[in-house]
N, C-alpha and C positions, 0 to 999 in steps of 0.2 A: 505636475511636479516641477519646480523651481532647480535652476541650475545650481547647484551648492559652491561651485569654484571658477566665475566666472573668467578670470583670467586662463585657469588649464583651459576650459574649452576656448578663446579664443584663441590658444595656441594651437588645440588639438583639431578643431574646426577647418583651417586650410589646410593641415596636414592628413585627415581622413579625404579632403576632395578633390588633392594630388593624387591620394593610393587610390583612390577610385579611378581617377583617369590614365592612371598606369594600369590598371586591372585592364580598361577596356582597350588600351592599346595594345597589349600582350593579345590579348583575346584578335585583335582585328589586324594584327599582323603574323596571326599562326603560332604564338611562341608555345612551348609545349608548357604546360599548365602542370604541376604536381596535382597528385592526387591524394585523397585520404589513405592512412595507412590499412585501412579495414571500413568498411560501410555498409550496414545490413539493409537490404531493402524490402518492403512487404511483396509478398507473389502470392497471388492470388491463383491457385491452380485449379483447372478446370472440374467442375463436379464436389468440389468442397465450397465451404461457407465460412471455414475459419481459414485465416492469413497465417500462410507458412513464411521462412524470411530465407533468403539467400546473401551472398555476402559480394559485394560489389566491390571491385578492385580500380576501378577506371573516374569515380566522382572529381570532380575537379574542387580541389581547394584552393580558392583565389588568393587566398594569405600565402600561397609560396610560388607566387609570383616572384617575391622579395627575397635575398638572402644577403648575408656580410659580401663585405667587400672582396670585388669579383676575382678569382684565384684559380688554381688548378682543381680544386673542390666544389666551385661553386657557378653552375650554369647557367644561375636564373637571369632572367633577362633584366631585371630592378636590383638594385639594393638597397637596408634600410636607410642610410644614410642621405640616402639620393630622393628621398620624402620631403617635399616643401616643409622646411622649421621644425626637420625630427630633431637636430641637436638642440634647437631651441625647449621641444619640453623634454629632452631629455633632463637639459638644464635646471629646466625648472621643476622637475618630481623630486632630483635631488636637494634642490633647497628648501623642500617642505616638509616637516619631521614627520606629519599624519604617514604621508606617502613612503616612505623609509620604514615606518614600521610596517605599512600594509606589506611592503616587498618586503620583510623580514629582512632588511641592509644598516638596521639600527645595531643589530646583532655584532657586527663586523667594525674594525677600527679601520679597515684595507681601503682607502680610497678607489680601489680599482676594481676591489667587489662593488660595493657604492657606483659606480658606475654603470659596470657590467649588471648589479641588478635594476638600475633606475632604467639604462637601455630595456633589458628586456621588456618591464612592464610598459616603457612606453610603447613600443612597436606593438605588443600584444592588444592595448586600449585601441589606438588609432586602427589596427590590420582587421582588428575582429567586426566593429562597428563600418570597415568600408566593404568588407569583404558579405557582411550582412545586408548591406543596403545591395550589394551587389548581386546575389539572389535573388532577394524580394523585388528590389522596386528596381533594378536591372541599372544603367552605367548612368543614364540620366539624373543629374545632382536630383534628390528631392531632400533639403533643407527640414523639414520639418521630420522628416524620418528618421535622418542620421542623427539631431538631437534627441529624439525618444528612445534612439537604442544609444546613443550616447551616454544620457540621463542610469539607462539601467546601468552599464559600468560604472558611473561614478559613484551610482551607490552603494555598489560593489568595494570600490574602492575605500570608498567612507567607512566601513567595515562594522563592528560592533553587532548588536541582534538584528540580525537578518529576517525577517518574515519570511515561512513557507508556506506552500499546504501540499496539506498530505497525500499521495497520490499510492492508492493499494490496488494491485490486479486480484482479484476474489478469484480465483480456482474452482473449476468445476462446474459450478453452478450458473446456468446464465439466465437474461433474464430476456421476456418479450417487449420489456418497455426499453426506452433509450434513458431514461431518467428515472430513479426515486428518489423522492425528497424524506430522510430521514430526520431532518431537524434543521436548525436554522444554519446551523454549519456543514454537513456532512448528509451527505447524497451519493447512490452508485448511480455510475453512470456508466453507458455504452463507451470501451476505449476507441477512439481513430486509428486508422490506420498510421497516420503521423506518431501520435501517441505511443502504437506500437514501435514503432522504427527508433520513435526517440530513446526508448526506456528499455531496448534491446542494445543500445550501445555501450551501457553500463556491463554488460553482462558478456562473460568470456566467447571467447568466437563459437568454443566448442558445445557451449552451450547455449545457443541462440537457437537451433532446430530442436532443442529438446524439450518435453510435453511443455513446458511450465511457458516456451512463447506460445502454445496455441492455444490452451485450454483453459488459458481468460479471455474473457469477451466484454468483461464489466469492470469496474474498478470501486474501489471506495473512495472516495475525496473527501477530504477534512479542510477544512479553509479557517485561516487566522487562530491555528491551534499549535503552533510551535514555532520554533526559532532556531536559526544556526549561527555558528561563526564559521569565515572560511576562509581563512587567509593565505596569502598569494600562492604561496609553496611549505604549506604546512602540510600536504597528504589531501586527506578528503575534512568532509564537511565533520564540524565538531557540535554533536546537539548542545542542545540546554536541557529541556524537559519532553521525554517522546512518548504521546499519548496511548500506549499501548492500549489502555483500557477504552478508548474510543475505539480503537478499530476491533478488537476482539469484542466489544459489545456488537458491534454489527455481524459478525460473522455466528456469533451465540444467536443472534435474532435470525437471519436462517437456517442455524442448524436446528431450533425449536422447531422450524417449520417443516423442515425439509430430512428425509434422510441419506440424501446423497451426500457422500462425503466433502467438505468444503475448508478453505480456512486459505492460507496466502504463503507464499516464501519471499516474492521480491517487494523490500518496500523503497520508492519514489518520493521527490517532492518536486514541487514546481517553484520559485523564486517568485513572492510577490512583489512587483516593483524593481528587482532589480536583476543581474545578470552575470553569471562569472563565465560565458562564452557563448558560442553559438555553434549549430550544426547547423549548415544550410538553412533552410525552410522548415525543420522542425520545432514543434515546439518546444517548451523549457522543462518538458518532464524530467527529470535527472537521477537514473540510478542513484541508492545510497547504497544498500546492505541487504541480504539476504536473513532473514528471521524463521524460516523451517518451521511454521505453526499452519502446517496442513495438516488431514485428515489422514493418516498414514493406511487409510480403503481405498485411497488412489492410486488406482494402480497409475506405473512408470512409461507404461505403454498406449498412456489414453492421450489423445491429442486433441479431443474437443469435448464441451462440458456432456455431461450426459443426463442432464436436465436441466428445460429451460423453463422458469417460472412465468406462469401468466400475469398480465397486467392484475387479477384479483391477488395473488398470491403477493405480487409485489408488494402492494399497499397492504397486506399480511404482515411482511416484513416489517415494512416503515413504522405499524402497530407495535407489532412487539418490540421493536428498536425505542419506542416512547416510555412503552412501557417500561422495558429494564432501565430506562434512563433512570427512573422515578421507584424502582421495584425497592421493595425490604430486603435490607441487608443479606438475611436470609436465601431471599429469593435469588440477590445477585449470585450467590456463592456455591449456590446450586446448577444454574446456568453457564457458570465458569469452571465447574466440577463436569458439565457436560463436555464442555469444548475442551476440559485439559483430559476428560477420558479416549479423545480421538486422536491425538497428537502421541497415546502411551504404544509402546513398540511391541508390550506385554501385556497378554490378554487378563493377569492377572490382575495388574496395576488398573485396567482398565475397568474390571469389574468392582474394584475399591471407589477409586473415582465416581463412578457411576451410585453407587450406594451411598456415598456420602453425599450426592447431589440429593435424593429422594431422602436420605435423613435429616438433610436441614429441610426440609420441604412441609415436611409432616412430623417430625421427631421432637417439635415442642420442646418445653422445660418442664412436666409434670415427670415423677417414676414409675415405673411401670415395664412389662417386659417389652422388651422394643421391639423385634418381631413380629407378636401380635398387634400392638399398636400401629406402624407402617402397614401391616395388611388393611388392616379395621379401615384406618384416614386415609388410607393412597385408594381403596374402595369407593370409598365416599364422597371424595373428590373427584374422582372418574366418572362416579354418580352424573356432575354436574356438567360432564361432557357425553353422554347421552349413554355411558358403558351399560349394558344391562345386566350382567350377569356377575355382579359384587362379588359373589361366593368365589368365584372362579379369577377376580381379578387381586380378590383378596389371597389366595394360595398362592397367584407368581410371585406378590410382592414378598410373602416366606419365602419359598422358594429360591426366589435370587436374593434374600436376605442370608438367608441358612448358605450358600454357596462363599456370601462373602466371607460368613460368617466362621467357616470352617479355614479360608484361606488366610484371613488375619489372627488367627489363633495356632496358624503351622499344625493343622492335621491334614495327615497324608489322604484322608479318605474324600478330600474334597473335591477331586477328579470325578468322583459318582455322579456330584451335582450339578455339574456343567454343564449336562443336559435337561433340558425342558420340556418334558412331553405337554403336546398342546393340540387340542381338536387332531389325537389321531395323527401327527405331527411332530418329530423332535425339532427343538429350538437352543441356540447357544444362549445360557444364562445372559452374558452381559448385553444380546440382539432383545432380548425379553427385557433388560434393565434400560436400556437406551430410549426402548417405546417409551415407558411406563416413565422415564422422566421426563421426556419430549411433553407426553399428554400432559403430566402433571403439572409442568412447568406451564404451558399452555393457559391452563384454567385458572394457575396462582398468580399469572400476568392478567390476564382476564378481570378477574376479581381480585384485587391487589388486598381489600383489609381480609382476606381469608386466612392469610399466613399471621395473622395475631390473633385469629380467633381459633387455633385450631387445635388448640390442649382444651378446650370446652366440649363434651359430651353432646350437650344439648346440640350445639353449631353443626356435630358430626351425625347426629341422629336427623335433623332437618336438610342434611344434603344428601340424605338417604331418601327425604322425606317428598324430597321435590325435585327428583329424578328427572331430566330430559328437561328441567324449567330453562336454564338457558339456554339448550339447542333450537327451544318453541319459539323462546324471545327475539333469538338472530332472524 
């Protein structure tokens, strides 16, 4: 990456390798260093395996070495002033319109705002990039560092679409691999412990010990699939386009798989290319927003996943993740009717959802009583995942059809239905509707032209026909 404003940085250039040598002079003469106002840190406590965080009150933050001119208010042992050529670009942020809007100072006719915000940003550009080098690569100039984290603020600075990616904690579910490749952009991956620290500073103090930091161990990542704006002092990041449907397609593709409850609440991005600050030595994960599209079977009390998928099951996942990429329309809507029946608070809504997944699944365009029809094809399609006992697979699909059936027409008696006797066994309708979409969905990924052939008789009598033919095949 090419330096876009070669002038700023020759200004900002001696002026980050003065604050670096006032960092280390503070540092090597005792002077008391500020610290962060709050800083979570991962603990790993004895006899566990997921990282709890406690909150660190003593981190040194190098950037308040610096403060205004020295006064009855202000202890620090620097001030910004007193930075090799800080009036210098102070000067020159102000003469440049790009940088005036970045600082939102275009807004304002005040000369003295104009100033007061060209100051800030500059001390902020110069403090952040010396104070960063100051961690990493410690008080000794390295030249080629300070330009690469330089490079990310400027093109911070530059502002307009921003490139992210997507950074999701997946809940619940962990996995045994460090890696799945779900497609050429998007992969879960094992988070780090940095990872965690960084994408816990987004998130309220009071909530940094609560389930949601333990019981991710994985994350989704999406790369070169969205855009921000974020300028200087407008609040937080302002999307453009946020690919909900990427990341709910991966979470549908484990819940086909799996039935332990799963799905995400904090969603991340990482800055490609560029930077609007730094925490120490973590990386550039960056809290956005909370989205509350978990599995509401998670209980508040769980603090680490409670199933960990095997290296086969992964690449289970990454399958069905291709599939719905590619699935019939049908098929997706069924799959999204699964994951929004988990997210319902109401066991009733939830068994709606769920019926309407297995009716676009098998419910075709032909007429005919529907009932009997979902029994007959959700039979016969189970057929082709090794079910043996059709009759009996065929009565839950009535069964939990008749229950929805009674609840979306407002009769009181549909309380009766709720329960599912099974081998000697009662069963909650919607835990009986959830398998039976699970499988079904399963087979119609599987076999993708099944879902257009399946108002055909003949289609439905030949996967009667050829029972256990693909459990033989696999």
């Amino acid at each position: 990456m090419a330096v876009r404003d070669q002038a700023l940085w020759g200004l900002v250039e001696p002026a980050i390798r003065d604050a670096l040598e006032k960092m280390a002079r503070a540092v090597a003469e005792g002077e008391k260093i500020g610290s962060y106002d709050s800083y979570p840190a991962v603990e790993n406590n004895e006899g566990e395996i997921f990282p709890a965080f406690k909150t660190q009150y003593r981190v040194p933050d190098f950037r308040k070495v610096f403060g205004w001119e020295k006064g009855s208010f202000n202890s620090r042992p620097f001030t910004y002033e007193g930075i090799q050529g800080f009036a210098e670009v102070v000067s020159y942020v102000k003469s440049q319109s790009c940088y005036a809007s970045f600082l939102g100072a275009e807004r304002t006719k005040s000369s003295d705002l104009l100033a007061e915000m060209a100051e800030f940003g500059a001390r902020g550009l110069i403090l952040e990039v010396a104070a960063r080098h100051a961690d990493v690569r410690g008080f000794e100039w390295d030249e080629e560092y300070a330009l690469s984290r330089y490079l990310e603020m400027e093109a911070w600075w530059h502002g307009g679409k921003l490139p992210v990616d997507i950074f999701v904690p997946l809940l619940n579910v962990s996995f045994e691999d460090d890696r799945i490749q779900l497609s050429d952009s998007a992969s879960i991956e094992q988070i780090t412990d940095d990872q965690h620290q960084a994408r816990v500073i987004g998130l309220k103090t009071f909530e940094r010990d609560h389930w949601i930091a333990r019981a991710y161990t994985h994350a989704l990542v999406i790369r070169g699939s969205a855009s921000i704006e974020w300028p200087f002092l407008m609040g937080r990041e302002q999307w453009d386009v946020f690919p909900y449907d990427q990341i709910d397609r991966a979470v549908q593709a484990m819940s086909i798989l799996t039935s332990d409850p799963t799905g995400y609440d904090q969603v991340c991005f990482i800055p490609a290319g560029w930077s609007h600050g730094y925490q120490r030595t973590l990386p550039k994960v960056t809290h956005a927003f909370s989205a509350d599209r978990y599995d509401r079977k998670v209980s508040r009390e769980q603090f680490s996943p409670t199933e960990i998928l095997s290296s086969a099951q992964g690449a289970q996942v990454a399958d069905l993740h291709r599939a719905l990429e590619a699935a019939h329309p049908q098929v997706s809507l069924a799959a999204r009717r699964l994951q929004l029946a988990s997210l319902r608070e109401d066991e009733l809504d939830e068994i709606v959802d769920l019926c309407v997944g297995i009716e676009a699944l098998l419910g075709g365009t032909t007429a005919g009583d529907t009932t009997y029809k979902l029994g007959i094809r959700g039979a016969a399609v189970l057929a082709r995942a090794d079910y043996q006992k059709s009759e009996k697979v065929a009565q839950l699909i009535k069964k939990v059809y008749a229950y929805r059936s009674n609840i979306v027409h407002g009769q009181v008696k549909y309380e009766k239905k709720r329960i599912v006797p099974l081998d000697g066994k009662n069963f909650l309708a919607t835990d009986i509707a959830e398998l039976l979409l699970r499988e079904i969905l399963t087979v119609m990924l599987r076999e993708p032209d099944l879902i257009s052939k399946i108002d055909n008789d003949r289609v439905v009598f030949e996967l009667f026909d050829n029972r256990g033919l693909a459990a033989r095949e696999d």
